[in-house]
PDB file with one MODEL, atoms N, CA, C and O in Angstrom:
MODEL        1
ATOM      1  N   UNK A   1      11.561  -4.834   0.986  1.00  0.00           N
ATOM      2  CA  UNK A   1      11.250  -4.227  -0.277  1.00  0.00           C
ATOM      3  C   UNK A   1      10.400  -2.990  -0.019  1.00  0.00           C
ATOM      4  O   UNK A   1       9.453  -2.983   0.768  1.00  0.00           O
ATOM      5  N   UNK A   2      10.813  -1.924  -0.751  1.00  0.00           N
ATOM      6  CA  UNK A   2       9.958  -0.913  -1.147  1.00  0.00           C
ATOM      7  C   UNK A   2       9.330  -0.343  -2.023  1.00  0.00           C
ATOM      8  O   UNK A   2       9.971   0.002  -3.016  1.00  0.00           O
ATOM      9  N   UNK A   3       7.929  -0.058  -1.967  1.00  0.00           N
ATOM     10  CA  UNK A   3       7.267   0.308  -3.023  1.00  0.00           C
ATOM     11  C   UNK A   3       5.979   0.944  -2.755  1.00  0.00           C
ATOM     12  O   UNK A   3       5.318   0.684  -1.749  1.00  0.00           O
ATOM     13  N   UNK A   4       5.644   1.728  -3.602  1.00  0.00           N
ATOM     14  CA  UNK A   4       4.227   2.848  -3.196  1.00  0.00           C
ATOM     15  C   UNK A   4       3.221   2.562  -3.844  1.00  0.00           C
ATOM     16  O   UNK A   4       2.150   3.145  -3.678  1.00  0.00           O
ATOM     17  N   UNK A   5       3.437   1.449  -4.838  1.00  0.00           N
ATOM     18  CA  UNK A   5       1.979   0.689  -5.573  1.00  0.00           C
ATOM     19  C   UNK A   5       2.234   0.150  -6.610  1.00  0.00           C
ATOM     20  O   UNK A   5       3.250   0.335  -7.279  1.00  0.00           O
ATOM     21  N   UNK A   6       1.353  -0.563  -6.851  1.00  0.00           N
ATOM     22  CA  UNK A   6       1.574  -1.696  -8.300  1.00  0.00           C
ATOM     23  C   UNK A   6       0.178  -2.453  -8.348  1.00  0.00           C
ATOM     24  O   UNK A   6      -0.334  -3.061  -7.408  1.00  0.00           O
ATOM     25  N   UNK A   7      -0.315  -2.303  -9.575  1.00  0.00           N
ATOM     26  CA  UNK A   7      -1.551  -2.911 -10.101  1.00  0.00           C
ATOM     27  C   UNK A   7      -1.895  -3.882 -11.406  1.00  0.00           C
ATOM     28  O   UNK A   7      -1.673  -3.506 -12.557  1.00  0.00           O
ATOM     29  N   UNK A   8      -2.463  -5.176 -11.082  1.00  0.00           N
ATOM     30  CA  UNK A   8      -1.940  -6.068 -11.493  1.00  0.00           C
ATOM     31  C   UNK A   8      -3.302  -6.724 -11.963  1.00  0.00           C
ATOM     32  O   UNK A   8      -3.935  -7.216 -11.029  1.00  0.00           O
ATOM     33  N   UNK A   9      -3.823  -6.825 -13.073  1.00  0.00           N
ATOM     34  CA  UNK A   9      -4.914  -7.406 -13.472  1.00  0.00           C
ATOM     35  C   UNK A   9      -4.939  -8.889 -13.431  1.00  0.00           C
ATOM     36  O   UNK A   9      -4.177  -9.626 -14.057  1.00  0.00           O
ATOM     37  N   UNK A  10      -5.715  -9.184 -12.779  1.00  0.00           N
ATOM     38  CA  UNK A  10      -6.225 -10.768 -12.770  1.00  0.00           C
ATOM     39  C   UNK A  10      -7.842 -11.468 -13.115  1.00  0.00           C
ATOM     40  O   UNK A  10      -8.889 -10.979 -12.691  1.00  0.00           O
ATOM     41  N   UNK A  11      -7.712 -13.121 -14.262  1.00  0.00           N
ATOM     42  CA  UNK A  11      -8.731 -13.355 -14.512  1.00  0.00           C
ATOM     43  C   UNK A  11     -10.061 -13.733 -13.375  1.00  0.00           C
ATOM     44  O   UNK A  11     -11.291 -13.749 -13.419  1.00  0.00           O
ATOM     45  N   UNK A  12      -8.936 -14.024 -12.322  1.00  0.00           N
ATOM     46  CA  UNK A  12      -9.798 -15.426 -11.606  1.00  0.00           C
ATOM     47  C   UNK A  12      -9.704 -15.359 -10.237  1.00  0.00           C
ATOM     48  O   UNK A  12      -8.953 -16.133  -9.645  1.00  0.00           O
ATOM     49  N   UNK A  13     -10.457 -14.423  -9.567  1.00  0.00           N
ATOM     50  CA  UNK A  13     -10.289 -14.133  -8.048  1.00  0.00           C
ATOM     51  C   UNK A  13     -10.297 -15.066  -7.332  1.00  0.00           C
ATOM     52  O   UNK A  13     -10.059 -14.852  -6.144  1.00  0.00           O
ATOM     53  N   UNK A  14     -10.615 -16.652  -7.845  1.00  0.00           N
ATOM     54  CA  UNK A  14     -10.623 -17.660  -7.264  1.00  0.00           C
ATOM     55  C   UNK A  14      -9.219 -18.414  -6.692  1.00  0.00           C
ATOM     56  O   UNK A  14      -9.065 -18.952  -5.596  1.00  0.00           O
ATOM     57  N   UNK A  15      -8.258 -18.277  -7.784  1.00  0.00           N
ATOM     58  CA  UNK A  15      -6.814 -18.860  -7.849  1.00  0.00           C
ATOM     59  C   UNK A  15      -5.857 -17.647  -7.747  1.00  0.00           C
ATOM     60  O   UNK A  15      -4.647 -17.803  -7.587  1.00  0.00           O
ATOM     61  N   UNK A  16      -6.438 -16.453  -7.844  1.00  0.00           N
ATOM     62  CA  UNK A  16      -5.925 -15.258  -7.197  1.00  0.00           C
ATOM     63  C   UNK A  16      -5.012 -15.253  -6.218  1.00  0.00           C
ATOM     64  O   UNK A  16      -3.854 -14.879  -6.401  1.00  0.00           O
ATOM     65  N   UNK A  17      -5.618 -15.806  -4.736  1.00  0.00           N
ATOM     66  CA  UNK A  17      -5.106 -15.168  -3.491  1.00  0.00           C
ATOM     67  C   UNK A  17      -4.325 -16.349  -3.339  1.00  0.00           C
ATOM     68  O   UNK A  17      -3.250 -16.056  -2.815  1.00  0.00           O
ATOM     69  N   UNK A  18      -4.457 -17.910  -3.654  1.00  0.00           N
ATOM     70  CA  UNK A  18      -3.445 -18.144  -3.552  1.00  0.00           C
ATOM     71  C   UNK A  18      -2.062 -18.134  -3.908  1.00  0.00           C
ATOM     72  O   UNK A  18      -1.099 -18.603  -3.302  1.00  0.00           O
ATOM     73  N   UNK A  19      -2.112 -17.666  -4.734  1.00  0.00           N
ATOM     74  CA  UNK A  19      -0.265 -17.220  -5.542  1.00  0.00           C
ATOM     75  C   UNK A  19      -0.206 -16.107  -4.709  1.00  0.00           C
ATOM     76  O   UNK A  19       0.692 -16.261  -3.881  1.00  0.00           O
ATOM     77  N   UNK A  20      -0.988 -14.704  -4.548  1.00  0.00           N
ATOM     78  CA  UNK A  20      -0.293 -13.383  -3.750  1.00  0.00           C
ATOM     79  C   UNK A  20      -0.838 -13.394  -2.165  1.00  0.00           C
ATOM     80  O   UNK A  20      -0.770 -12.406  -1.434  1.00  0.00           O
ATOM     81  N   UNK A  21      -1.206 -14.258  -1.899  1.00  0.00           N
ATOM     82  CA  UNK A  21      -1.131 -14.392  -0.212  1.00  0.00           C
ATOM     83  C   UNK A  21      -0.249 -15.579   0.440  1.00  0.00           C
ATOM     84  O   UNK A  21       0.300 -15.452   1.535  1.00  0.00           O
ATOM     85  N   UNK A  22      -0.171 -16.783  -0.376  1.00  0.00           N
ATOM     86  CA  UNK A  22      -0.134 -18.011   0.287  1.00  0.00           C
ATOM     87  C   UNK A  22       1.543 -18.320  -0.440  1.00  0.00           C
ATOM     88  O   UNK A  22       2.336 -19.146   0.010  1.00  0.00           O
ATOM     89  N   UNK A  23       1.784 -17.431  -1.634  1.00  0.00           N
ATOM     90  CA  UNK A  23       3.166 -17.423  -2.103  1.00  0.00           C
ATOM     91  C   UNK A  23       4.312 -16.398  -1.723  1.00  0.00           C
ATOM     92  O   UNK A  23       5.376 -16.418  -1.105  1.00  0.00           O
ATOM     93  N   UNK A  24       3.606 -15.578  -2.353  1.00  0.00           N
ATOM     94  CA  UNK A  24       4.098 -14.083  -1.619  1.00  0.00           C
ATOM     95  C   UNK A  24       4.278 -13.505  -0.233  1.00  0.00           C
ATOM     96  O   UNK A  24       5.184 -12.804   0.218  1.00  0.00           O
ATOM     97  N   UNK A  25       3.028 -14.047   0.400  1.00  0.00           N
ATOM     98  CA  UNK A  25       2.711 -13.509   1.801  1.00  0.00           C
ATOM     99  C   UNK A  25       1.972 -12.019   2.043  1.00  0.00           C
ATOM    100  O   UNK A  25       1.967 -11.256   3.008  1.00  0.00           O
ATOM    101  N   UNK A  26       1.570 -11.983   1.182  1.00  0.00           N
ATOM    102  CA  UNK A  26       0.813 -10.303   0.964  1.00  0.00           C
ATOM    103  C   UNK A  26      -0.466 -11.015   1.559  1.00  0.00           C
ATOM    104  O   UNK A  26      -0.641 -12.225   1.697  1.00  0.00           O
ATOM    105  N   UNK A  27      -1.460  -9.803   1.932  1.00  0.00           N
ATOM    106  CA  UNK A  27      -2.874 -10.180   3.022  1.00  0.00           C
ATOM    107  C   UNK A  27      -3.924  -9.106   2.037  1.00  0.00           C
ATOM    108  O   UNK A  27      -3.522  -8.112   1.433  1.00  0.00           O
ATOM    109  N   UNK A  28      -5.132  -9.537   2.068  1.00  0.00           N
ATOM    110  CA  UNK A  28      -5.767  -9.044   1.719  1.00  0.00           C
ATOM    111  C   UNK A  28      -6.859  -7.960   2.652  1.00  0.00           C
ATOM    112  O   UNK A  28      -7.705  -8.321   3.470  1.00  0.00           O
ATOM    113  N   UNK A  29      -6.456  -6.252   2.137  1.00  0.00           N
ATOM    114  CA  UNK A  29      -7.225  -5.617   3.468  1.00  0.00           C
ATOM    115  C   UNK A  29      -8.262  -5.080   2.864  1.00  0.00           C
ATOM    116  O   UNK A  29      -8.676  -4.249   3.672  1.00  0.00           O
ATOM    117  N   UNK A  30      -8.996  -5.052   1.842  1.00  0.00           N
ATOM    118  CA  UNK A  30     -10.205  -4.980   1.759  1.00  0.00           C
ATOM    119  C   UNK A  30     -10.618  -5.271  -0.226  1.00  0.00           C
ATOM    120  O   UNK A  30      -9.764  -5.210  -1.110  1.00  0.00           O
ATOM    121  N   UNK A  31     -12.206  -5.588  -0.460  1.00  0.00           N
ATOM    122  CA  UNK A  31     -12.102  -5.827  -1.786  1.00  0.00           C
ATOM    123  C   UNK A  31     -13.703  -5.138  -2.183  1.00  0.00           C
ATOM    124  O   UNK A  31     -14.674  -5.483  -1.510  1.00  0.00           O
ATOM    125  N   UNK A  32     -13.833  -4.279  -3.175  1.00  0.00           N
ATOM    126  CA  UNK A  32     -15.039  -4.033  -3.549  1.00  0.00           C
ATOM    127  C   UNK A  32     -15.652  -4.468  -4.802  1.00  0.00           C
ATOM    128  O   UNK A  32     -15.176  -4.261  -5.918  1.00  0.00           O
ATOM    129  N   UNK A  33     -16.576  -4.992  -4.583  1.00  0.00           N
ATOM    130  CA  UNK A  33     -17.143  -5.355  -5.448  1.00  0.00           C
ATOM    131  C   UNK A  33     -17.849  -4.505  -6.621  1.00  0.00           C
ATOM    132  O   UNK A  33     -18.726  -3.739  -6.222  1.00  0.00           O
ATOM    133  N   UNK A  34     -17.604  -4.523  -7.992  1.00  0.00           N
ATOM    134  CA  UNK A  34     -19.194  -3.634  -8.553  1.00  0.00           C
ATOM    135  C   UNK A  34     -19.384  -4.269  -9.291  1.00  0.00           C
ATOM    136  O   UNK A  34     -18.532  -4.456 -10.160  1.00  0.00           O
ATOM    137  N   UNK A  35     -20.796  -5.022  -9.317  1.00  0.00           N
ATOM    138  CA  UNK A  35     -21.144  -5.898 -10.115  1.00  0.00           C
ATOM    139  C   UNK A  35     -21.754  -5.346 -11.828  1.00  0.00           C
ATOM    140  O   UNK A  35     -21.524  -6.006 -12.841  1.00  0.00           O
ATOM    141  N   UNK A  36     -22.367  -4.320 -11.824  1.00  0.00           N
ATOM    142  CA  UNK A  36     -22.794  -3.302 -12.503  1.00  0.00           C
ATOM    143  C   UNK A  36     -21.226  -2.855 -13.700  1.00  0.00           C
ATOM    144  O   UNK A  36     -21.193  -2.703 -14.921  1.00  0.00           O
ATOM    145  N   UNK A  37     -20.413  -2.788 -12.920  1.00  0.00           N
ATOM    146  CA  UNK A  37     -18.888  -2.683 -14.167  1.00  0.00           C
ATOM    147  C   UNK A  37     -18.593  -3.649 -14.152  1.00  0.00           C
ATOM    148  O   UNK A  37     -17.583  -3.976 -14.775  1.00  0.00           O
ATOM    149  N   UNK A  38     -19.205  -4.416 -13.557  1.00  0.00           N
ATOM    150  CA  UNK A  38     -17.889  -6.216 -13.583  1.00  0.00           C
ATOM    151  C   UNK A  38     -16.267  -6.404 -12.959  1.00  0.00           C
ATOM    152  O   UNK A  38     -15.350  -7.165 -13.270  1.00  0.00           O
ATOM    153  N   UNK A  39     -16.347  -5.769 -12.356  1.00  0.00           N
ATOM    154  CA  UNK A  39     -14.689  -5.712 -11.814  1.00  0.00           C
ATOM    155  C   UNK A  39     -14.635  -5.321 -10.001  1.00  0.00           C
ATOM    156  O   UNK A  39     -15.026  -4.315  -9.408  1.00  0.00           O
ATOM    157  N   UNK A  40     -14.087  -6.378  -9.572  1.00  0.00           N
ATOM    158  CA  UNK A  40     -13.308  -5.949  -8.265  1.00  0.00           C
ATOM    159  C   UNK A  40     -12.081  -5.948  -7.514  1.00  0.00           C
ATOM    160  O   UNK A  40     -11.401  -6.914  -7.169  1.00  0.00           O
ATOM    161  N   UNK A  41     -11.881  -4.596  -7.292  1.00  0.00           N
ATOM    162  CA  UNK A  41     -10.464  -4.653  -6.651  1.00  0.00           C
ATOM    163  C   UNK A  41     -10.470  -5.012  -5.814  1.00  0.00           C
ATOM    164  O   UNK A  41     -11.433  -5.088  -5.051  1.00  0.00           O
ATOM    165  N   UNK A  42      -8.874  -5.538  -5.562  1.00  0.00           N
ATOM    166  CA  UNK A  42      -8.669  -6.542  -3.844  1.00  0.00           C
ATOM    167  C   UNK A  42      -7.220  -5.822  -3.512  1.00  0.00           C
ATOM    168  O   UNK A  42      -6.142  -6.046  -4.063  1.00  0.00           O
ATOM    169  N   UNK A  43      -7.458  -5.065  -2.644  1.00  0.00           N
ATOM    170  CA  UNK A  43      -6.070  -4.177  -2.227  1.00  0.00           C
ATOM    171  C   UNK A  43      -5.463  -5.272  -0.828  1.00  0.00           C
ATOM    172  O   UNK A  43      -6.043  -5.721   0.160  1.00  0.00           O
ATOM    173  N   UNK A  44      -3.997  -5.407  -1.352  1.00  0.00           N
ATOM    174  CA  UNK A  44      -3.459  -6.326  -0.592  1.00  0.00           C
ATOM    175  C   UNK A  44      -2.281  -5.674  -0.386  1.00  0.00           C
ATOM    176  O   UNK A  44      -1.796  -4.955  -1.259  1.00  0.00           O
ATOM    177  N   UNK A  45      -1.645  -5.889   0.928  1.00  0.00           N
ATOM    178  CA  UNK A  45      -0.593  -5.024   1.287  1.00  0.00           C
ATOM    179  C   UNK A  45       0.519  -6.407   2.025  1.00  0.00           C
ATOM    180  O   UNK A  45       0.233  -7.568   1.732  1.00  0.00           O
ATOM    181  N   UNK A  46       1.558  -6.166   2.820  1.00  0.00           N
ATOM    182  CA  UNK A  46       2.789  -6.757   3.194  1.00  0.00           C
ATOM    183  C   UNK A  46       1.894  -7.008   4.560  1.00  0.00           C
ATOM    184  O   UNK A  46       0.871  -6.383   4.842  1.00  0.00           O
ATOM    185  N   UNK A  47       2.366  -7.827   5.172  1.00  0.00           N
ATOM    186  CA  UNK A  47       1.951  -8.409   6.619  1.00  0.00           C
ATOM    187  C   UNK A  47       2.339  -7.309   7.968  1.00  0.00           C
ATOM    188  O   UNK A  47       1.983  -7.287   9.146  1.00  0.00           O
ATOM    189  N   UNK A  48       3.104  -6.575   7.264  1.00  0.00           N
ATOM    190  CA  UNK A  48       3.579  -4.878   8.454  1.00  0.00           C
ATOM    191  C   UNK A  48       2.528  -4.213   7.796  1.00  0.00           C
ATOM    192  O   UNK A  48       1.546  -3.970   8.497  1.00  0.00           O
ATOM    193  N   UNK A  49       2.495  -3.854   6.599  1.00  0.00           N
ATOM    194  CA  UNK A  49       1.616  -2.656   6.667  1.00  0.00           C
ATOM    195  C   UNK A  49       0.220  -3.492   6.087  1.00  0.00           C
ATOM    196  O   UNK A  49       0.019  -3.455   4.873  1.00  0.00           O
ATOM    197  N   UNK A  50      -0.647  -4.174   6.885  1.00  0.00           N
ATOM    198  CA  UNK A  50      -2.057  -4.353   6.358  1.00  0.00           C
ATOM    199  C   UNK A  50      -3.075  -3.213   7.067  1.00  0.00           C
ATOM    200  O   UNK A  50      -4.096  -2.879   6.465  1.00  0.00           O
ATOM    201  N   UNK A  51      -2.797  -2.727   8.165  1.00  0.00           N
ATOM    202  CA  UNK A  51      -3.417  -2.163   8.430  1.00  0.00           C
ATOM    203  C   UNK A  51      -3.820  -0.733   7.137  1.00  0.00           C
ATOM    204  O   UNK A  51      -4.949  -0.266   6.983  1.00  0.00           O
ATOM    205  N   UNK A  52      -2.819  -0.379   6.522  1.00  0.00           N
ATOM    206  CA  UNK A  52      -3.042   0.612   5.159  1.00  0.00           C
ATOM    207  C   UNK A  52      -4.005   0.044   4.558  1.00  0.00           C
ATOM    208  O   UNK A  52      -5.028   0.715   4.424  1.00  0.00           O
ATOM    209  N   UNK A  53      -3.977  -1.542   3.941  1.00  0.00           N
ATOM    210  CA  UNK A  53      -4.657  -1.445   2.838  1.00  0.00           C
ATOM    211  C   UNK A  53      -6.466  -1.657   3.320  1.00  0.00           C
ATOM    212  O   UNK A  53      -7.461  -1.472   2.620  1.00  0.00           O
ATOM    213  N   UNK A  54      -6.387  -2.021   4.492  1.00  0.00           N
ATOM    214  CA  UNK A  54      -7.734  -2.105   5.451  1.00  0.00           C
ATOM    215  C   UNK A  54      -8.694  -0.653   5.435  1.00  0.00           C
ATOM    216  O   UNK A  54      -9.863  -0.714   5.816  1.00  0.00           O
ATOM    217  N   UNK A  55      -8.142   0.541   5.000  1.00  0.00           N
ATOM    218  CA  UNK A  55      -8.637   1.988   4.506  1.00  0.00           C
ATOM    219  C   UNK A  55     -10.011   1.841   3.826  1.00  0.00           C
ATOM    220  O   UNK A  55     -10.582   2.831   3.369  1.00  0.00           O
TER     221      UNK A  55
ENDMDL
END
């Protein structure tokens, strides 16, 4: 599959990674936190390209 991005709001970073890592097979390469806005992204990429989302 190909694709250059897709962003996907989720409630519950807890039950998160297992559906898009452990279903999918996508990896998680890095996640920031800001507690101050309340929101953190978790950029997850394909098991070839993790090294991208590790940036």
């Amino acid at each position: 599959m190909t694709y250059l991005q897709a962003m996907v709001r989720g409630t519950d970073l807890n039950r998160s990674p297992g559906f898009y890592c452990d279903l999918l097979g996508l990896r998680e390469g890095r996640r920031q936190v800001h507690d101050k806005d309340r929101f953190t992204p978790v950029f997850l990429a394909t098991p070839a390209e993790s090294h991208v989302a590790a940036r």
